[in-house]
TORDO-826827 format. One line per field, with one value per residue (C-alpha): chain; x, y, z. Coordinates in nm, 4 decimals. Each point is the difference from the previous one (the first is absolute). Layout:
! TORDO-826827
ch = [A_...] $
px = [X_...] $
py = [Y_...] $
pz = [Z_...] $
! end
This chain:
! TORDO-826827
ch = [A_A_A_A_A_A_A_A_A_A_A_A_A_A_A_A_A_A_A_A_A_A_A_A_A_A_A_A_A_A_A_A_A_A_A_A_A_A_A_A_A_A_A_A_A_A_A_A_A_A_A_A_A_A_A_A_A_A_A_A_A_A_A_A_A_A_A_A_A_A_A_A_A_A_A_A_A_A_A_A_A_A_A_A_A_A_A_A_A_A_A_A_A_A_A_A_A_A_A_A_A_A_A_A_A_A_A_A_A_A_A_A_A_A_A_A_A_A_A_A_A_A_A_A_A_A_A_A_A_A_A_A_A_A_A_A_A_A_A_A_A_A_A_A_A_A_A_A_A_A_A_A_A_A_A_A_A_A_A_A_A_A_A_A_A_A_A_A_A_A_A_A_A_A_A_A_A_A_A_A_A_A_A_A_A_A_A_A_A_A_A_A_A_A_A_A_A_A_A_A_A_A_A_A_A_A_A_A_A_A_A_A_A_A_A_A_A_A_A_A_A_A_A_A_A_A_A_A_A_A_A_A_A_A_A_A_A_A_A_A_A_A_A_A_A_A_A_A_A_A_A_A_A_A_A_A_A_A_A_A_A_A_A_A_A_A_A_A_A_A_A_A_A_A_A_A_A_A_A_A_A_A_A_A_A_A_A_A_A_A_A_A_A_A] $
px = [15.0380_-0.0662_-0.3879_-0.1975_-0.0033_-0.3156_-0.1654_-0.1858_-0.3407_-0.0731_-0.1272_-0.3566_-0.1310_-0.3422_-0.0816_-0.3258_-0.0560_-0.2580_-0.2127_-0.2867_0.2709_0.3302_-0.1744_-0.1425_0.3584_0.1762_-0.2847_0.1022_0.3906_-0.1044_-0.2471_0.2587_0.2730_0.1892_0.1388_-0.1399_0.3859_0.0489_-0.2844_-0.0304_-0.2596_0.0891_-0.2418_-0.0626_-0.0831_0.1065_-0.2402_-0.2528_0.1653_0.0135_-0.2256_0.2255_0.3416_-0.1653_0.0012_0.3666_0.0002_0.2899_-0.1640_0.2254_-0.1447_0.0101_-0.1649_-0.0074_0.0237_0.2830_0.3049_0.2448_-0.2382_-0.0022_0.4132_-0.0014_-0.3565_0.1630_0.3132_-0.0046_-0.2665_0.0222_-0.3343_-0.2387_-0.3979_-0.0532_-0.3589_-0.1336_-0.0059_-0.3851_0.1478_-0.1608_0.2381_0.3006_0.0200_0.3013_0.2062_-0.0424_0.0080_0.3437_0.1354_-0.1017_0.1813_0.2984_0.0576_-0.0669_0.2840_0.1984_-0.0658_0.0751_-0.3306_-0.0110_-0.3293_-0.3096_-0.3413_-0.2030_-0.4720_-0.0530_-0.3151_-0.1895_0.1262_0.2341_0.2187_-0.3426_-0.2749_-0.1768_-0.0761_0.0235_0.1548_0.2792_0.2836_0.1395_0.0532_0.1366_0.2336_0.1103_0.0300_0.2448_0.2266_-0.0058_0.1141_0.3035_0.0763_0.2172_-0.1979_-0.1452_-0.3838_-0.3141_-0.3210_-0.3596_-0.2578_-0.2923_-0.3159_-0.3128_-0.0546_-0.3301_-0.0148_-0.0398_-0.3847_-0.0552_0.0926_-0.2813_-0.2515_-0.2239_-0.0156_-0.0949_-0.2477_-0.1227_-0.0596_-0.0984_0.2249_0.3396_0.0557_0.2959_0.1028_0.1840_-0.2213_0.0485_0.3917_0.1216_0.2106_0.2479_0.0075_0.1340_0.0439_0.2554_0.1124_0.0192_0.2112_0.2161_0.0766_0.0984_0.2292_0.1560_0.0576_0.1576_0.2568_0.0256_0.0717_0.3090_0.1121_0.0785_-0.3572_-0.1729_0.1366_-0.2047_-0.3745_-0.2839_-0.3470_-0.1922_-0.4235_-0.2413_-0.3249_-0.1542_-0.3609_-0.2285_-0.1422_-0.3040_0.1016_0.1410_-0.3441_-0.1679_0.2715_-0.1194_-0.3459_0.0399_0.2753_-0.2540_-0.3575_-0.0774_-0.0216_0.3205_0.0093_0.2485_-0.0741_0.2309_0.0934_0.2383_0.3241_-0.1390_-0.3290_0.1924_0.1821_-0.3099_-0.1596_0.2960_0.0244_-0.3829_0.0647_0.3098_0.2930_0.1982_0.0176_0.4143_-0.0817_-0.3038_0.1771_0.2887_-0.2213_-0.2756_0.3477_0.0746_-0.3249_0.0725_0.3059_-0.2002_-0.2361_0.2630_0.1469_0.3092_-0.0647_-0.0399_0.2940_-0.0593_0.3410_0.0714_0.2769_-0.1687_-0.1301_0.3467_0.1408_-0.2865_0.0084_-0.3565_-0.3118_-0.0210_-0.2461_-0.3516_-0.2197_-0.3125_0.2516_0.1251_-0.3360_-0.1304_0.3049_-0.0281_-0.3634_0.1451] $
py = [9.8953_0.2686_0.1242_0.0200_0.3308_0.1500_0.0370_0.3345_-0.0252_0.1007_0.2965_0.0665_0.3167_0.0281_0.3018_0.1815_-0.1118_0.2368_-0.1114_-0.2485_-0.3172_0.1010_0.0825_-0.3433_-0.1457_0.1656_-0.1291_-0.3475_0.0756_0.0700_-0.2689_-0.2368_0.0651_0.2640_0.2672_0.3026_0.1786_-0.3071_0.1531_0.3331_0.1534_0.2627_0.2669_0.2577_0.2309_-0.1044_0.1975_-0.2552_-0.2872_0.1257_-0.3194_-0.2014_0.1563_0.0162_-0.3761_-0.0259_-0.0169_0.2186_0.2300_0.1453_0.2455_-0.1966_0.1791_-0.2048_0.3312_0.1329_-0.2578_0.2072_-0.1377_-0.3864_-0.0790_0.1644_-0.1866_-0.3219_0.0377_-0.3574_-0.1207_-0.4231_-0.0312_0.1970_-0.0088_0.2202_0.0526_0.1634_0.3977_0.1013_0.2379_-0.2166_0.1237_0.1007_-0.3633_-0.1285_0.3249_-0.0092_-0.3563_-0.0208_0.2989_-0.2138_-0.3101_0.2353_0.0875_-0.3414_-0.1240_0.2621_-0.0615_-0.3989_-0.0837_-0.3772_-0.0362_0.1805_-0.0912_0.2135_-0.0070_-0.0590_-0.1172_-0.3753_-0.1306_0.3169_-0.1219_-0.1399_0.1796_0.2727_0.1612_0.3439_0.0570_-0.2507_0.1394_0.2227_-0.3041_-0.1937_0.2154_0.0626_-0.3512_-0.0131_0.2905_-0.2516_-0.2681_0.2157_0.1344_-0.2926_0.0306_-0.3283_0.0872_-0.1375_0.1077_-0.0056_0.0203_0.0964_-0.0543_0.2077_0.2142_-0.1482_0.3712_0.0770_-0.1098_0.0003_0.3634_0.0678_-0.1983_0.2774_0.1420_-0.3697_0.0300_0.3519_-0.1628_-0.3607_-0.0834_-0.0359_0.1392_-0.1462_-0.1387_-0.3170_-0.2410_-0.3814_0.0861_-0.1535_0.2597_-0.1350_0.2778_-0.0339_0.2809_0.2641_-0.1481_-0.3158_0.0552_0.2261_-0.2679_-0.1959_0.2597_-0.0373_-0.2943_0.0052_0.2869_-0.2211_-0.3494_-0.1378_0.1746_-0.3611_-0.0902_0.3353_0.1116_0.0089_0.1226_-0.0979_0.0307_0.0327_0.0291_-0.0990_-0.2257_0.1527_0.1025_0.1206_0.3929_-0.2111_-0.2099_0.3364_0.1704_-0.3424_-0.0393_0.4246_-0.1529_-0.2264_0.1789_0.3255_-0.1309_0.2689_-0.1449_0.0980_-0.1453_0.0100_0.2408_-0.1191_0.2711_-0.0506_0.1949_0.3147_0.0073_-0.0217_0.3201_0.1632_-0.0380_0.1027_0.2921_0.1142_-0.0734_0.2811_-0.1694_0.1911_-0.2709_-0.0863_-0.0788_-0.2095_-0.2047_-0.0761_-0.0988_-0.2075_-0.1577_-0.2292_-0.1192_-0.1221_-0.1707_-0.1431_-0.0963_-0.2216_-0.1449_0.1948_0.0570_-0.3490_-0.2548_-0.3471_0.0513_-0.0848_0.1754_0.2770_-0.2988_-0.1533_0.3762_0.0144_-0.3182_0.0610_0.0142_0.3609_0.2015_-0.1176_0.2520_-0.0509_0.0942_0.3068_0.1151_-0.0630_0.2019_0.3043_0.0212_0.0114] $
pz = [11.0582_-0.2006_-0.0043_-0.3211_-0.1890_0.0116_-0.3006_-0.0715_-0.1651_-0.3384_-0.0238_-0.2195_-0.1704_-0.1419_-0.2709_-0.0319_0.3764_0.0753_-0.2530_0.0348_-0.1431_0.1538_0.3384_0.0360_-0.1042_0.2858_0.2337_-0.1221_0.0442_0.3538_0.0692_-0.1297_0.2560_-0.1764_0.2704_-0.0923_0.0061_-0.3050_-0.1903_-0.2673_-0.1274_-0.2770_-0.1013_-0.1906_0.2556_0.3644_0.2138_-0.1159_0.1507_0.3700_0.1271_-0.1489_0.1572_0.3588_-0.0649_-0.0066_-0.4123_-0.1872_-0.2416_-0.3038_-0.2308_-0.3621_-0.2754_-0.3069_-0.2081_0.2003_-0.0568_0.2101_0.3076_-0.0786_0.0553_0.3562_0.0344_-0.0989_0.2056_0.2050_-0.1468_-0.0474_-0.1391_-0.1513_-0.0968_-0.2710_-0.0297_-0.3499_-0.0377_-0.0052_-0.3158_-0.3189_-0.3086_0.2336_0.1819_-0.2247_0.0805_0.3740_0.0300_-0.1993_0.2048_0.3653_-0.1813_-0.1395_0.3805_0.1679_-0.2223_0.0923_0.3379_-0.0545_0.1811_-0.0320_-0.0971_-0.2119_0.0345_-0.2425_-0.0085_-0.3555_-0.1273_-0.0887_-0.3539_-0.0108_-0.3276_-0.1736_0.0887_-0.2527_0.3462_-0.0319_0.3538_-0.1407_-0.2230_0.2576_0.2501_-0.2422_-0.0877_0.3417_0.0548_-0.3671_0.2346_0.2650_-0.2471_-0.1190_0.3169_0.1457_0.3305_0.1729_-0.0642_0.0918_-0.1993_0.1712_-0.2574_0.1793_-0.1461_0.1071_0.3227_0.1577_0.1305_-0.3670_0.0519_0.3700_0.0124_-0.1840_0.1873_0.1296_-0.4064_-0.1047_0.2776_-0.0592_-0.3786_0.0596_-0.2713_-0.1176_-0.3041_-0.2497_-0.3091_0.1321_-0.0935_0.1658_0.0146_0.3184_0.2335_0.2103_0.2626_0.3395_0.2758_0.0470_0.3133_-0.1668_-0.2807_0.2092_0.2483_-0.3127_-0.1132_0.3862_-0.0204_-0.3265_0.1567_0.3307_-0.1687_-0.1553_-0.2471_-0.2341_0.0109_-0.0345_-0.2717_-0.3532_-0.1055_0.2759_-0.1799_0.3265_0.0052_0.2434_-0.0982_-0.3315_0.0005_-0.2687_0.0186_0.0548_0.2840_0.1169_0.0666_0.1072_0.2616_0.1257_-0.0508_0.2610_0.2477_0.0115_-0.0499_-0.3378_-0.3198_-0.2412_-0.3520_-0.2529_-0.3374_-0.2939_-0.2442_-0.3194_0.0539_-0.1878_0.1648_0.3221_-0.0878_-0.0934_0.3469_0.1617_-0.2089_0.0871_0.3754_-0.0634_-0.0554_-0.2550_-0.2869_0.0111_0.2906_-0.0606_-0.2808_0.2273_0.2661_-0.2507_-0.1618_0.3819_-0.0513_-0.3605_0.1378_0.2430_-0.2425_-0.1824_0.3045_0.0473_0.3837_0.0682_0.1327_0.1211_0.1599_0.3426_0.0617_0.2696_0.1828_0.0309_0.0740_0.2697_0.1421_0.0395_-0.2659_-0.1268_0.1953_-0.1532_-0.2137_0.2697_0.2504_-0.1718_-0.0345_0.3392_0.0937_-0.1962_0.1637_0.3216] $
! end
């Protein structure tokens, strides 16, 4: 009797997996099972990802603005998480030159970070996703598409400021947010890349719980013991304080312009699609505090 072949596992590569997303994902290749010899990380710069390569992970210099570096990056590759460039304006370019390659490479599956609402949304954040996603579309690849909503890290990261203050300022009005944790929707995106290919394919719109700005800084309120209210601004009065606190004002109107999507409810999903991905409630917003207090 002749013994079974042995199959070799797939093999996984995550890009931008030094950076706050892609790091997490490779920590959820690894708690999943995945041999660390299965998994990639490509990076722009490789001396950054020593921690992870004294863990057994391949790293492979892949600079979205250098295209000669993605085939050789790609080389093997059976699935690949390509997390969003951090460039706003140059996303489309460097995401269609990481696709470009991966097809190339004939890696048998692409799952891309876009954003909540991507093809619908007046979110400002959105056209550059949602053309990516049209590449993906055209590019004949199997593709999964994780449309994260909000960071909760957006806000918690800024706890001590809200503090400091003993208010949150914004121009989001009683718009719900559907944000989750980085950890969260990167173990999402894992187990997109980890699951069967026939039934993760297609657009995820993953969020955690929505909350109000308001429920934001009572839930603070309670986690720290010092009062935090909510200030509501319009848009333009936003952009004003944000200006006088010394943001240059491009900058200001971009940032003032989430909140107006927020304000309309474009960062809210009543999806449960990161639930099902987790097989776990998303990471609640009391938790996420209490954590970043730690």
């Amino acid at each position: 009797m002749s013994e079974n072949p042995v199959v070799p596992a797939p093999s996984f590569a995550v890009t931008g997996a030094t950076g706050h997303l892609g790091r997490l994902a490779v920590d959820a290749l690894l708690r999943r099972g995945i041999p660390a010899g299965n998994v990639f990380a490509l990076v722009r710069d490789p001396e950054k990802a020593k921690d992870l390569a004294d863990l057994g992970v391949g790293i492979r210099e892949a600079d979205y603005d250098r295209p000669d570096t993605l085939g050789p990056a790609l080389e093997g590759i059976e699935r690949l998480l390509l997390v969003s460039s951090p460039d706003p304006g140059d996303r489309v370019r460097q995401h269609t030159a990481v696709i470009d390659a991966a097809n190339a490479a004939d890696v048998g599956l692409v799952v891309y970070t876009s954003v909540l609402h991507a093809d619908e949304t007046e979110l400002v954040l959105a056209p550059e996703h949602a053309a990516t996603e049209d590449v993906l579309q055209g590019s004949g690849l199997p593709f999964a598409v994780a449309r994260n909503g909000w960071y909760i890290e957006n806000y918690t990261g800024r706890i001590e400021q809200f503090l400091a203050d003993g208010e949150i300022v914004g121009a989001a009005g009683q718009g719900r947010i559907s944000a989750a944790t980085r950890a969260d929707y990167a173990e999402a995106a894992v187990s997109l890349l980890t699951g069967d290919i026939a039934d993760q394919q297609g657009y995820w719109e993953l969020g955690g719980p929505a909350f109000t700005l308001t429920e934001l800084a009572e839930t603070i309120t309670a986690v720290t013991g010092t009062t935090v209210v909510y200030r509501d601004l319009s848009v333009e009065e936003l952009t004003d304080h944000l200006v006088a606190a010394g943001m240059d004002r491009a900058t200001a109107e971009f940032v003032a312009s989430l909140d107006g999507s927020a304000a309309r409810g474009e960062l809210e999903t009543d999806s449960p699609a990161l639930e099902n991905l987790l097989g776990r409630a998303p990471t609640p917003l009391v938790d996420a505090v209490r954590a970043a207090r730690l």
